[in-house]
N, C-alpha and C positions, 0 to 999 in steps of 0.2 A: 504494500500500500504506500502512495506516493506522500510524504511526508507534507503538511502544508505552510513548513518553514521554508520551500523553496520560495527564494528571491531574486532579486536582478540579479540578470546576467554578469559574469566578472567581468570589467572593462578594465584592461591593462593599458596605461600608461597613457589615459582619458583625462587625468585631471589636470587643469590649466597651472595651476601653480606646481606640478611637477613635472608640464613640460617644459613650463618656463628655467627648473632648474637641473633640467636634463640637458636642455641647447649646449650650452656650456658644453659638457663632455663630450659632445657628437665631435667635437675640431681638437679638443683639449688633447695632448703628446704627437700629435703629426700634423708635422711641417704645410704638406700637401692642404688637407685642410684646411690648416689656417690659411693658407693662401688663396685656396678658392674663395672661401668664406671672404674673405676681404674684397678682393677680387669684386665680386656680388657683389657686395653691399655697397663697394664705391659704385660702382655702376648703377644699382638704385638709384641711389642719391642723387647721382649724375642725370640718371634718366628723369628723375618727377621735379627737378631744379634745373631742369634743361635751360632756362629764360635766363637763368643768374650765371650758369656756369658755363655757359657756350663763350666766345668769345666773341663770336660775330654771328647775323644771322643765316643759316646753315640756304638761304633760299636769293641770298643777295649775291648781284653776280658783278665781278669788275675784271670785264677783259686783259684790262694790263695788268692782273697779274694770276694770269690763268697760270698754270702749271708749271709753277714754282714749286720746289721740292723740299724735303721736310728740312726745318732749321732755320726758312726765311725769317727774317726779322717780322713780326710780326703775325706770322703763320708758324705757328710750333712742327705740325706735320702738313705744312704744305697746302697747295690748292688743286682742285681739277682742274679739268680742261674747261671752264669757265668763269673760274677764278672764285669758286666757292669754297670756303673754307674747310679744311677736310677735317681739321678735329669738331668744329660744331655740327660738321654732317654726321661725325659719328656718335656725337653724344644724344644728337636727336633721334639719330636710329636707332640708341640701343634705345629710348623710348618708345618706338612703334615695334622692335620686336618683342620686348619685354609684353607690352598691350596684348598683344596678338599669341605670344604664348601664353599668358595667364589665363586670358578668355579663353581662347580653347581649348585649354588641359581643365578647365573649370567647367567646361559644355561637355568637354569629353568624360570627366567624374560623374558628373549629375546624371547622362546619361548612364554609362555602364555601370556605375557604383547600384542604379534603382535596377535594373535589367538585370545584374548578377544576382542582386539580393531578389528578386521576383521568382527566378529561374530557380535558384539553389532552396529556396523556402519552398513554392508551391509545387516543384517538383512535371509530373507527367507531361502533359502536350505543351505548357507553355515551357516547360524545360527545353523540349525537342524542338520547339520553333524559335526562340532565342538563342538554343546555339546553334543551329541549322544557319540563323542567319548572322551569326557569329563566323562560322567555317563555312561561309561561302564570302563573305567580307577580308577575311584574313589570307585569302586565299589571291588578291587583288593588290597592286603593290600599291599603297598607300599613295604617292605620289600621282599613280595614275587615275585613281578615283580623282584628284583635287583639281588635276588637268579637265578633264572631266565636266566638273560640275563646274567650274568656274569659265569654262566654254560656253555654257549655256547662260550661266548667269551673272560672267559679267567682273572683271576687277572691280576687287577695291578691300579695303580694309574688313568692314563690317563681313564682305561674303566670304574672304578668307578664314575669318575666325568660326563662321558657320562651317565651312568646307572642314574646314583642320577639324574642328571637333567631332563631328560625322565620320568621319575617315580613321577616329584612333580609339575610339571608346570599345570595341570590343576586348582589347586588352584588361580593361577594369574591370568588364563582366565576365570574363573567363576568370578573373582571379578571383572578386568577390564568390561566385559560384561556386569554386572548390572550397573558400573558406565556408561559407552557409552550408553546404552538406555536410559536411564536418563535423558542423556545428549540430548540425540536428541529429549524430549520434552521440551527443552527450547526456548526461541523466540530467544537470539541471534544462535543458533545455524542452526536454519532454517532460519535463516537470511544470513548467511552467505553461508548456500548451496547456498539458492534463488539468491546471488548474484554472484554465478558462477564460487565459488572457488574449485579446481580439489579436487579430492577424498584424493589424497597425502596430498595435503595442510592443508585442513580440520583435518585430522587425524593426523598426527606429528605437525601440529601447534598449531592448537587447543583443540583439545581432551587429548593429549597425556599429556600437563605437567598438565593438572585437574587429573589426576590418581597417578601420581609419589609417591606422600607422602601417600595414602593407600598402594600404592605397598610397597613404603618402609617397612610399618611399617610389612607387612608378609612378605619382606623379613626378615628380623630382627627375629624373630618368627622360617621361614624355614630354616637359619642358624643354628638354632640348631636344627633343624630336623633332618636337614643333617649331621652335626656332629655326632648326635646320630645314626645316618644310618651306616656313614663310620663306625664307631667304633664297630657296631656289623657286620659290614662285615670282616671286618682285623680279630674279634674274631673268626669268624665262618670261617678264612682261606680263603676269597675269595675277599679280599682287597688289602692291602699291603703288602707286602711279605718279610719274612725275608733273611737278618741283618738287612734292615730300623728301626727305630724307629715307633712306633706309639701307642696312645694310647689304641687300641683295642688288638693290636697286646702284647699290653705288660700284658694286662686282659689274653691273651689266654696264654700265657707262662707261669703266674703265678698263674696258677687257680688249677696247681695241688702242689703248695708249699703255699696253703693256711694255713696253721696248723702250718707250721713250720718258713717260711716266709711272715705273712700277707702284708708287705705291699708291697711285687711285687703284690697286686691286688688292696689295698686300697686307694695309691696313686695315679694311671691313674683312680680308679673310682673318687676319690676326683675332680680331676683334671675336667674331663667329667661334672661331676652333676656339678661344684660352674659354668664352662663356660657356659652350656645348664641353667642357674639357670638365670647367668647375662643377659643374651641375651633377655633372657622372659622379667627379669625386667625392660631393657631399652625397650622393645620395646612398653610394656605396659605403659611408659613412655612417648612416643614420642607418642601416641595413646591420654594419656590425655590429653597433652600439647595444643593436635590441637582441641580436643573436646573444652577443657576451654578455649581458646585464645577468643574467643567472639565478633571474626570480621569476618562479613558477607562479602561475596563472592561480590567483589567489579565489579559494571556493566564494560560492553566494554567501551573501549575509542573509541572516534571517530577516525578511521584511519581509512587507504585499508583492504582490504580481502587478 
């Protein structure tokens, strides 16, 4: 007989004030780390104070002194070939990529995070028709879905972020799905159906913060997916559009002043690879962090359902 001291689900490592003093540790004795982590944050900072810290406006153009190379008086790393400043081009770009990976690895959670937890809770046909169309999505090289839809509907920011997210969310819902099945052979967990708590309840209260910190750590991961995504869409002309800034956008315009101007290309690629570089590191960070922490998934407390 099912005891009816079963209560919430265990949520490990759910509570704000101790993930607040877990961050800390995730970078805390390697190098690597702390440098990404910096890395980031300056560029944050850089990206949402783009107005104060650019040094010129990344959209103002002055022929005499188009592509001048890094070091000019007055141009730290240089101009393009219209005399646009290359480091305010890059601090406003790392703005629109940043934009555009947040929002779509945040469309791509919301989707796949409710579709995994759907799948792995109710189990039979909607199980077999969510990953059906999981493993026929997955099975499509992600760049070419983006090409795709953005053919029909059109550059620009807003549709990139809709493309990107459509394009990566089956990842969340294959992972959430193994964790929820999982989950549903545990004893508090059929404990807690057997005592009558609604399907809602079960899955946002219980289930849902058991999943948070694997999702994080792919998101962390599809953040530079998606970065990488944007930045060959802007190249390939079906992203951002010019005067904007952007880092792809800035590969594509200088890809035929390679010989003569390397670093309208070297610079946005610099830029792209140390970000997609960081992101990998921290996330394989926060990945070890939770493997070595070394404290088991503490039972339910006695409470309600």
């Amino acid at each position: 007989m099912i005891s009816t001291q079963v209560g919430r689900a265990p949520r490990v490592g759910t509570a704000s004030g101790e993930r607040l003093r877990a961050a800390p540790r995730v970078v805390r004795g390697n190098g690597f780390a702390v440098a990404a982590a910096a890395f980031l944050a300056c560029m944050v900072v850089a990206a949402i104070f783009a107005e104060w810290v650019a040094p010129y406006d990344p959209m103002t153009i002055d022929v005499a002194r188009a592509g001048q190379g890094p070091g000019t008086p007055g141009h730290l790393l240089g101009t393009d070939s219209l005399g646009r400043d290359e480091l305010s081009r890059l601090i406003f770009g790392a703005r629109i990529s940043l934009t555009v990976g947040v929002l779509s690895v945040a469309g791509s959670v919301l989707i796949g995070v409710t579709l995994g937890l759907i799948a792995g809770y109710y189990r039979g046909f909607a199980d077999w028709l969510i990953m059906r169309t999981v493993d026929l999505q997955m099975g499509l090289p992600s760049l070419l879905i983006a090409l795709l839809a953005l053919y029909v509907l059109g550059p620009g920011i807003l549709n990139v972020v809709l493309v990107l997210a459509i394009t990566r969310w089956m990842v969340y819902a294959r992972l959430v799905r193994g964790i929820m099945l999982s989950m549903r052979e545990r004893q508090f967990f059929e404990g807690i159906v057997q005592l009558g708590a609604s399907d809602a309840r079960v899955i946002i209260r219980h289930a849902l913060p058991n999943v948070l910190r694997s999702v994080g750590v792919l998101a962390t991961l599809e953040m530079a997916m998606m970065m990488l995504l944007e930045a060959s869409l802007d190249f390939l002309g079906l992203g951002v559009q010019p005067p904007t800034a952007s880092w792809g956008l800035m590969l594509s315009e200088g890809k035929n002043y390679m010989t003569t101007a390397w670093w309208q290309v070297t610079l946005p690629g610099i830029a792209i690879a140390l970000t997609a570089l960081s992101l990998n590191i921290l996330a394989a960070r926060i990945g070890a962090s939770g493997g070595r922490s070394g404290r088991r998934m503490p039972l339910p407390k006695a409470s309600g359902v």
